[in-house]
N, C-alpha and C positions, 0 to 999 in steps of 0.2 A: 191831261197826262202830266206825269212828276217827271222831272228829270234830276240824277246823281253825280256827282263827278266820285268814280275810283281812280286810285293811282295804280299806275299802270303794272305794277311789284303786288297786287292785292291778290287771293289765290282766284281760284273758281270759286273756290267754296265760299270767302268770303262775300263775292256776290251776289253768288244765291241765294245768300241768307239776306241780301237788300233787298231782290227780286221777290222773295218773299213775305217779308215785312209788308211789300206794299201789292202785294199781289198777282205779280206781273204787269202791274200798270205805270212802266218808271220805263224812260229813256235812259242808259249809261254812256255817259261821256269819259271816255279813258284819259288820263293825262300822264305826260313824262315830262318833268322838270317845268312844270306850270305851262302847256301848251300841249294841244288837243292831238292824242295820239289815237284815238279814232272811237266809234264808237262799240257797244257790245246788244244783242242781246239774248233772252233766252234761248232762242232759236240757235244764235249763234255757237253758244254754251251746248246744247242738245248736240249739235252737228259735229263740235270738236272731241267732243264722247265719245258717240257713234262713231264717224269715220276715222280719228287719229289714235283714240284710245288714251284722249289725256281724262289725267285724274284731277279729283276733287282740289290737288296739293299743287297741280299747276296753277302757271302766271297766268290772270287774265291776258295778259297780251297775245297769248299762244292764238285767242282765238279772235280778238278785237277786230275788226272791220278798220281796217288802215286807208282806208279810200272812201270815208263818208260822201254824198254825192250832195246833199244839200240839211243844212238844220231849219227847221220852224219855229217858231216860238209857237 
């Protein structure tokens, strides 16, 4: 598996289009001012759609997983 780092100011949209690029097979590591502001993924992206009604124009952070519980290499 890949992993990305976005900055945490990227929209939705512009994630999607990395998500895509590589398939869905990519970990996103969000960051704010060069230090790990959590992680994302599609799912994550799916769910802040569905239940909040954010759009393509919002900040990934709106939906980022601020409480990672562990990273693997």
């Amino acid at each position: 598996m890949r992993f990305k780092v976005v900055d945490l100011n990227s929209s939705i949209k512009e994630v999607l289009e990395i998500i895509e690029i590589h398939e869905g097979k990519v970990t996103l590591y969000v960051i704010d001012e060069g230090k790990l502001y959590g992680t994302v993924t599609e799912g994550d992206i799916r769910r802040g759609i569905i239940k909040f009604y954010f759009s393509a124009n919002d900040k990934i952070g709106k939906v980022a997983n601020k409480n990672p519980k562990k990273i693997y290499e």
